[in-house]
C-alpha atoms as one frame of an Amber mdcrd trajectory, in Angstrom:
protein
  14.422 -39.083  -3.108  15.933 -40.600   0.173  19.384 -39.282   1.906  20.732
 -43.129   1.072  20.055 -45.063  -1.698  21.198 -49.017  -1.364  22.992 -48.846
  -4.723  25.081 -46.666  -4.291  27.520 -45.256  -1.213  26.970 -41.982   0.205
  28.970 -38.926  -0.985  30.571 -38.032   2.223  32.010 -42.160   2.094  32.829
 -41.774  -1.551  34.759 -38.306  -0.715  36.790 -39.551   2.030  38.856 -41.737
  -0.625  40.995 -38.430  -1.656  44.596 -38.222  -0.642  43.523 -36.492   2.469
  41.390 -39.095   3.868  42.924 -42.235   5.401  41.136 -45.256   4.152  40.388
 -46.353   7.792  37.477 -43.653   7.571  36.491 -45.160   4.614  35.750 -48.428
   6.516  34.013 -47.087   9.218  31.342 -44.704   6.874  30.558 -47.956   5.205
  30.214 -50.123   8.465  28.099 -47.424   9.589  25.958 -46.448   6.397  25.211
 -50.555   5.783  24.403 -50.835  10.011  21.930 -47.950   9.281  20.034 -49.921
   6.566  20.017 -53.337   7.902  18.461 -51.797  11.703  15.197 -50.156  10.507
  14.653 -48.320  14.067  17.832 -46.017  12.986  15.927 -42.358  12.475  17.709
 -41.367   9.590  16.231 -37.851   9.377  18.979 -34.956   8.370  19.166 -34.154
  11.874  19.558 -37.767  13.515  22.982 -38.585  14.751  23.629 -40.975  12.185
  22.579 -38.661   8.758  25.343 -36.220  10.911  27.863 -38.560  11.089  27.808
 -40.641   8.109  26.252 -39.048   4.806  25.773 -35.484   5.774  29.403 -34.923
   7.398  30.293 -32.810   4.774  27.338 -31.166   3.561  26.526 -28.560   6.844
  23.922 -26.642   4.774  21.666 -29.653   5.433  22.684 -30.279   9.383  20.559
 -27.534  10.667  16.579 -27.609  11.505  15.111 -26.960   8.909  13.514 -23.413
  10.378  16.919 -22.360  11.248  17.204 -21.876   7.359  15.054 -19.774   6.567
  16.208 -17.083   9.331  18.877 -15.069   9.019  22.281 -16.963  10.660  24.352
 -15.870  13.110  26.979 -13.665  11.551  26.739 -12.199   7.849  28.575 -14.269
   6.321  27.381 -17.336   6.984  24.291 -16.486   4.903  26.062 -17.236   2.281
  25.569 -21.284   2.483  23.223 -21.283   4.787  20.690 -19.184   4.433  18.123
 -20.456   2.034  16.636 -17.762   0.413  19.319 -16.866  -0.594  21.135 -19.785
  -1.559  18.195 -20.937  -3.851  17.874 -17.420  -5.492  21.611 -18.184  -6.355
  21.220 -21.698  -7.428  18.187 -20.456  -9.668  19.884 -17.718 -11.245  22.595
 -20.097 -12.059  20.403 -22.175 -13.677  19.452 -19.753 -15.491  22.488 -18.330
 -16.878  23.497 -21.801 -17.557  20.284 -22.227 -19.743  20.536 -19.457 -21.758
  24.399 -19.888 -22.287  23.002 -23.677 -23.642  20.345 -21.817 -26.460  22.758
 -19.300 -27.195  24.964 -22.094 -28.175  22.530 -23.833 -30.257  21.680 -20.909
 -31.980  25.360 -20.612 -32.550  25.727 -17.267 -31.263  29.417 -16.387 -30.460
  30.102 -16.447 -26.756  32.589 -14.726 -24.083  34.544 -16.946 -22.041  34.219
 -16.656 -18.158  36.673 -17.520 -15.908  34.357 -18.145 -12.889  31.868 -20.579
 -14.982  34.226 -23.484 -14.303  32.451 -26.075 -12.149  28.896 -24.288 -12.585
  27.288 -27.578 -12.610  28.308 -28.087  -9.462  26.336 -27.414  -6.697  28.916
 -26.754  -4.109  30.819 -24.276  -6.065  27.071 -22.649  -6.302  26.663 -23.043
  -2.407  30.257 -22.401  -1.610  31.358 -18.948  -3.347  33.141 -17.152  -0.149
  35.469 -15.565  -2.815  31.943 -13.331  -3.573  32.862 -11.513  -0.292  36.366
 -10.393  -0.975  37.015  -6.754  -1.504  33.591  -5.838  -0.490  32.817  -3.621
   2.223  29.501  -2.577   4.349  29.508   1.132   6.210  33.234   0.959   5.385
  33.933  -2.362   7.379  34.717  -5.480   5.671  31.587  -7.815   5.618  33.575
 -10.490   8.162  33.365  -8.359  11.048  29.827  -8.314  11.405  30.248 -11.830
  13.698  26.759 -11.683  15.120  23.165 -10.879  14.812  21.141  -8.591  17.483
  17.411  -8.811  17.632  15.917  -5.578  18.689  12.101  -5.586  20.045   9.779
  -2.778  19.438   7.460  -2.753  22.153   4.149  -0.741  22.349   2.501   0.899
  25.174  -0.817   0.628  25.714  -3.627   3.358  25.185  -0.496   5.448  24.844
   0.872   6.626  21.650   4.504   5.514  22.755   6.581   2.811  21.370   9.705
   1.534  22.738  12.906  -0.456  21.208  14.788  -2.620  22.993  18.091  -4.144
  22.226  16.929  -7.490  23.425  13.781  -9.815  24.483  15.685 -10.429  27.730
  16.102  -6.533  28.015  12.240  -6.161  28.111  12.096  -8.531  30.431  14.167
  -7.341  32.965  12.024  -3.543  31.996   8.984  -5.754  33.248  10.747  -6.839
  36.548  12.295  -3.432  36.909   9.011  -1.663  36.359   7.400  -3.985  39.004
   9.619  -2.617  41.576  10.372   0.877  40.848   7.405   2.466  43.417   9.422
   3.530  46.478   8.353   3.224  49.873   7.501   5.704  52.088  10.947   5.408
  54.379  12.987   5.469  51.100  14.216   8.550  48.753  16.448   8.434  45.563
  19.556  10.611  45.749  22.253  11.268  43.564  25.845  11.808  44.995  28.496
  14.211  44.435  29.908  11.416  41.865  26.630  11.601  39.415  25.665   8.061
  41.064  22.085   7.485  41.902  21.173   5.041  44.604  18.527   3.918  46.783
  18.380   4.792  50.452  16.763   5.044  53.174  14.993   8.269  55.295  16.305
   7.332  58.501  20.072   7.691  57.113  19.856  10.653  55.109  20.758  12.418
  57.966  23.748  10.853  58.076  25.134  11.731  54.398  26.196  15.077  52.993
  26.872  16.125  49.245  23.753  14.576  48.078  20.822  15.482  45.597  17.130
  14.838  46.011  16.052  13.143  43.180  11.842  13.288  42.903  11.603  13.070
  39.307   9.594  10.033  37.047  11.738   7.526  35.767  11.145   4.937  33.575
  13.098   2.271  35.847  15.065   2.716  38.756  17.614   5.161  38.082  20.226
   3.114  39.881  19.842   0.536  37.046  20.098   2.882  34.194  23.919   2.725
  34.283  24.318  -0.669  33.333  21.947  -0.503  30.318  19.956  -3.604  30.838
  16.257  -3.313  31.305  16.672   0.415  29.730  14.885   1.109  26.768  17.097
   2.260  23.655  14.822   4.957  22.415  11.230   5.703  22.732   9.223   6.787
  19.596   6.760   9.294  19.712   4.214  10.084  16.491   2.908  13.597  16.990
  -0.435  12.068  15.283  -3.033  15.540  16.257   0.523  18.043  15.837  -0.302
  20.288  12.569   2.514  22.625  12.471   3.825  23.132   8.930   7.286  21.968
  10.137   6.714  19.749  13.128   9.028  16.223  13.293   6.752  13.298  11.321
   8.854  11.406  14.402  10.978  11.293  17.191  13.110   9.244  18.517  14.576
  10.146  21.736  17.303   7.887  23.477  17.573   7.291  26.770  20.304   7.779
  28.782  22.052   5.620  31.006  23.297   8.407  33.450  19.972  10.608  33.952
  20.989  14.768  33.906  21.685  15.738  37.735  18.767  16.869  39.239  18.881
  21.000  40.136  18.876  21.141  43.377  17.556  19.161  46.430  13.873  20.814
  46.078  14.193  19.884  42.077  10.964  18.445  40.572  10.813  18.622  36.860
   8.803  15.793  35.923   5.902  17.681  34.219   6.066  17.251  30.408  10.350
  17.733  30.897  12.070  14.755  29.382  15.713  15.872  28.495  17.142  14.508
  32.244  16.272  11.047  31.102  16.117  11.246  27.290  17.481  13.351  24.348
  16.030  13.626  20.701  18.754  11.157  18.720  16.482  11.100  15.622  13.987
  13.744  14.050  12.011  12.200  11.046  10.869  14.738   8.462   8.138  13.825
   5.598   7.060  15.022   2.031   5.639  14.112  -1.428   7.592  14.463  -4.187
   7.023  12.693  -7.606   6.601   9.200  -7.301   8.117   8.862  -4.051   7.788
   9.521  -0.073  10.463  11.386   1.535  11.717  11.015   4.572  14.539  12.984
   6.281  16.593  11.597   9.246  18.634  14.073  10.957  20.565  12.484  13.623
  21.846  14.601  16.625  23.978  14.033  19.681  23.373  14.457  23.259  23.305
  18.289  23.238  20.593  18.361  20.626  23.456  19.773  17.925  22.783  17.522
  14.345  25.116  15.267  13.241  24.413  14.340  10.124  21.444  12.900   8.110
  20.089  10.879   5.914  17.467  10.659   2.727  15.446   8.339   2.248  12.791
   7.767  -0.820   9.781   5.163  -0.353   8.677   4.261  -3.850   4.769   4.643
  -4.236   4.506   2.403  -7.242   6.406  -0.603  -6.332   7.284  -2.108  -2.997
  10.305  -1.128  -1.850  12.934   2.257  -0.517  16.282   3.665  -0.658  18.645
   5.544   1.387  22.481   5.424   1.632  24.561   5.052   4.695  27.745   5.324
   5.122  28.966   4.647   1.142  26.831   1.671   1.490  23.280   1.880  -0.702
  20.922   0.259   0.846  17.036  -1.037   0.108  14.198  -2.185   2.224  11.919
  -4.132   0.596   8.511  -4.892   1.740   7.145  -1.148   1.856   3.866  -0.613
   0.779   2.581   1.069  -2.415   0.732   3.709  -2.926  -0.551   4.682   0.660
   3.025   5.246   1.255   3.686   5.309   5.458  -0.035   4.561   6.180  -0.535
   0.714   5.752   0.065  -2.264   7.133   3.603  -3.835   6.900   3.993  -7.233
   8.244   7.679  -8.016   7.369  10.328  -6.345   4.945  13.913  -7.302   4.577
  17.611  -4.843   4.787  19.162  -5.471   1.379  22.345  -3.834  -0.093  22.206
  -3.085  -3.671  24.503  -4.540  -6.400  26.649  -2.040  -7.826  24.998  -2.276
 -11.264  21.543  -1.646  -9.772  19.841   1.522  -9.930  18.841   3.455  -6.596
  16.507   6.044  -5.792  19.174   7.653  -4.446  21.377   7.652  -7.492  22.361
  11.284  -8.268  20.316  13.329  -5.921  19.322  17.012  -6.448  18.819  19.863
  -4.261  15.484  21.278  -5.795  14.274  24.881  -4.637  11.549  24.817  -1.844
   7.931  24.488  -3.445   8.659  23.424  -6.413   9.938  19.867  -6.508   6.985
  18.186  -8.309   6.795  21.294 -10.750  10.973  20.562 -11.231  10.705  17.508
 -11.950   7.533  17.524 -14.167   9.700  20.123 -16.278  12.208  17.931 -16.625
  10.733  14.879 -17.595   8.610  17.303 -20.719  12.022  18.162 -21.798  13.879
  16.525 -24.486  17.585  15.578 -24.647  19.833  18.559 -25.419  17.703  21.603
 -24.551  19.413  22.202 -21.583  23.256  21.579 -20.839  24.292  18.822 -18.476
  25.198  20.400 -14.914  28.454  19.503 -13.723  28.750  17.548 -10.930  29.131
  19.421  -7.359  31.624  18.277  -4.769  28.908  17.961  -2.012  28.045  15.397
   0.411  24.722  14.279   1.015  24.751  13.378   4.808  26.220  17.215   5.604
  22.639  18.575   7.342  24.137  22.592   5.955  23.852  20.491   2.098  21.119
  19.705   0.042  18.156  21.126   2.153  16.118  19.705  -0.044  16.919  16.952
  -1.507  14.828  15.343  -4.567  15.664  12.003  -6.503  17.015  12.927 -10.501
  14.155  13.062 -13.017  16.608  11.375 -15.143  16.634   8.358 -12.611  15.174
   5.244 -14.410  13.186   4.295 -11.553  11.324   7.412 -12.070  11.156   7.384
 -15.492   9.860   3.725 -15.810   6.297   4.061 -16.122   6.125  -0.055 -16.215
   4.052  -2.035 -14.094   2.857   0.748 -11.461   1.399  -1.561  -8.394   1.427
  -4.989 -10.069   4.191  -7.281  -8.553   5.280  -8.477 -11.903   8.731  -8.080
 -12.662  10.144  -7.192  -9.277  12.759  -9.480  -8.647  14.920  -7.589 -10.739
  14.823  -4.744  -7.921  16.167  -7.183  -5.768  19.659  -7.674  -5.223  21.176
 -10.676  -5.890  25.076 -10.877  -4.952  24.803 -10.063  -1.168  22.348 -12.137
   1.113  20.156  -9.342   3.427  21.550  -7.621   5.687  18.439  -7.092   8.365
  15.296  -8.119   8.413  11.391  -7.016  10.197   8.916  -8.558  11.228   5.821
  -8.113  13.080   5.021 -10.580  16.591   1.405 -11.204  14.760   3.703 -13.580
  12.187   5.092 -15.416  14.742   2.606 -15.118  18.365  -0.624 -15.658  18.655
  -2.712 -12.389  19.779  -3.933 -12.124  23.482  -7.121 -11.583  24.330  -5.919
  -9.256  27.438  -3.868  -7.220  26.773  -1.045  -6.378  28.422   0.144  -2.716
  29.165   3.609  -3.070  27.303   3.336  -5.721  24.451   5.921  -7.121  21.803
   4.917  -5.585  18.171   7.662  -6.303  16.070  11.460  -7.873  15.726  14.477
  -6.087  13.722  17.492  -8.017  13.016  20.626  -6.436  12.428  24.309  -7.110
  12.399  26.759  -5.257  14.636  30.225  -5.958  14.985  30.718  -7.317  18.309
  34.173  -7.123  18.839  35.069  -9.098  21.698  32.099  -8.446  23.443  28.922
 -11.134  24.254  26.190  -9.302  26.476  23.755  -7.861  23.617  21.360  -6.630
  26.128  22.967  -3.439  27.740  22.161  -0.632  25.588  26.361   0.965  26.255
  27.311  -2.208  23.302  25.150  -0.669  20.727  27.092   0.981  18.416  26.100
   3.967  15.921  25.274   2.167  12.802  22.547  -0.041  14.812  20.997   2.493
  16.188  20.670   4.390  12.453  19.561   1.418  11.008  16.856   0.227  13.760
  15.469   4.092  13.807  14.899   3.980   9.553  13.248   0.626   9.869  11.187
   1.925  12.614  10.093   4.022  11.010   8.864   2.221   7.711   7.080   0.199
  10.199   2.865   0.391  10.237   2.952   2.547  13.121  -0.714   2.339  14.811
């Protein structure tokens, strides 16, 4: 069906007759709305000038290109209207409610009244529902601060087992130009001044300066353009792939700084397989099989290698999709494969935060004893109800790295105990949650580029998007405007990433 229709007015005309409206701007929709049907070279597409102005002023869901709708918007909550994935999923499940509500009534079963199902027929009360974001918080900030969306790029180096993420595409771009230029010439030296500041000078004048360091070490870029964080990688990612020590790191993810360590002394040269003057291990990923699920363990450290705090995280083997909570917020990425676990391929998955009547992996964790997880658990689902008395519950915290060395999900949990459906699809959308639209996204450059057949030396692999609260700042590309919960986030979806 068309945007007009000749027999009747459009709504935003019809509309502007409320007390609100003067009936002047009645006048002019109609002028303009009967113009736009007599002159048939008008484009009256939903994006034209005229479907903006005239039947559409009121109805912004519809403004936008039609791709921008099916990406993430701009700030959190503006998925809420505009993001249609979402907003469908909404509209369906009212639909649904509304249906059954209807056979119920037929059938004459006896019915609670809800306050909220006033106007449920109406599509903009579906659409238009901000009062779904009151009271609710994400990593302990209300959901209107996060005002804008970053777009990370994970970058791979070739015939090199290195990755790299960077907080922007025009980041990696200024790496390239950086990179391009970093080879000194032979009547120029890098020194670093009594102040920590690195700079670029040349032979003939060193001579002429005192206090300075000799600086002969590998750096990624310049280091004179470390310190303002564009062009600088945020971490680099290394997979110890032919490393078979019991208790060697599954993965690393070291951060670069944007003030390298001083050098020693002027003679210093510590470049050979020494990487703690430009980077420091942020993130250690740890790995294991339990029952039904992949583990992973992300302990997250500061700059003098001391761990902060960390956080579990169980990939589901039988359906697609994992848990982890952050900051009182219980998250799920959805997308991950089955069965194989880390080892296959994952073209896109999406950030979601659960519903609060949604069961998690992480729902009632346990600390089992080392070695015996499976047998715990097995033991626990043979055992009936009442043989053994319920524990009471500790006062521990999860994310404390001296708590819960290891951590196992409850063999009471009913995502472990449903046996349903093991790798078939059906039935999954009630693992997805449905009040909150997601929260970050992945996807992989193959879904959106075409591959080259040369290839280049550093090459886009994938896009995260995340939200950050911005505050009053705009650049997103320096690296000193990430904050914490970005950089947590973007290492755990890293790392459910098909990593090559």
């Amino acid at each position: 069906m068309g945007i007009f229709n000749k027999n009747s007015k459009p709504r935003a005309a019809t509309e502007a007759n409320g007390p609100n409206h003067p009936q002047q701007s009645t006048t002019n929709v109609s002028d303009a709305y009967d113009t736009a049907l007599e002159d048939e070279t008008y484009d009256l597409s939903p994006t034209s000038s005229v479907a903006q102005s005239v039947a559409l002023s009121e109805a912004e869901t519809l403004l936008q290109d039609k791709p921008k709708h099916t990406e993430l918007q701009e700030s959190f909550d503006a998925n809420l209207t505009h993001y249609y994935p979402f907003v469908l999923r909404k509209a369906r499940l009212e639909a649904q409610k509304e249906t059954i509500k209807q056979m119920l009534a037929k059938q004459g079963v006896p019915q609670e009244e809800d306050d909220d199902a006033s106007g449920s027929d109406d599509a903009a009360t579906i659409l238009n529902d901000d009062h779904v974001l009151e009271g609710i918080q994400i990593m302990n900030k209300p959901t209107s601060v996060f005002n804008a969306k970053r777009e990370l790029v994970i970058v791979q180096e070739l015939l090199k087992n290195n990755c790299y993420v960077f907080t922007s595409e025009t980041s990696f771009e200024k790496f390239k130009d950086l990179r391009r230029t970093k080879k000194l010439g032979k009547d120029q030296s890098i020194i670093c001044d009594s102040n920590n500041k690195y700079r670029r000078v040349a032979n003939s004048e060193l001579a002429k300066l005192s206090g300075y360091t000799m600086d002969s070490r590998t750096h990624i870029i310049p280091p004179e353009s470390k310190e303002l964080g564009i062009g600088l990688p945020l971490f680099k990612i290394q997979v110890p792939y032919l490393n078979f020590r019991k208790n060697a790191p599954h993965m690393t993810f070291r951060r670069y700084r944007e003030v390298p360590l001083r050098p020693l002394d002027v003679e210093a040269n510590v470049s050979e397989n020494e990487e703690d003057y430009e980077t420091y291990p942020f993130c250690m990923v740890y790995s294991k099989f339990v029952h039904h699920v992949r583990r992973f363990l992300f302990l997250f450290c500061d700059e003098q290698g001391q761990t902060k705090f960390k956080i579990v995280l169980f990939l589901n083997l039988e359906k697609p999709f994992s848990d982890f909570n952050y900051k009182g917020t219980r998250f799920r990425v959805t997308g991950t494969s089955v069965l194989a676990g880390f080892n296959a391929t994952r073209p896109s998955f999406k950030l979601l935060i659960l519903d609060d009547d949604m069961p998690s992996l992480c729902d009632n964790i346990e600390d089992g004893k080392p070695g015996f997880e499976i047998l715990k658990i097995i033991k626990r689902k043979g055992s009936t109800d009442g043989e053994q008395p319920a524990k009471e519950p500790q006062a521990v915290e999860v994310e404390d790295p001296t708590q819960f060395i290891n951590p196992i999900p409850s063999p009471t949990n009913p995502l472990i105990t449903d046996e349903r459906s093991g790798i078939s699809f059906h039935g999954l959308a009630k693992h997805i949650s449905n009040n909150l639209p997601p929260f970050g996204t992945f996807s992989e450059s193959s879904l959106s580029r075409a591959s080259k057949i040369i290839p280049k030396k550093f090459s886009d692999a994938g896009k995260i998007e995340l939200y950050q609260d911005f505050a009053n700042h705009t650049d997103k590309d320096s690296t000193l405007l990430v904050d914490e919960d970005t950089l947590v986030l973007s290492c755990i979806i890293s790392t459910l990433w098909e990593y090559p």
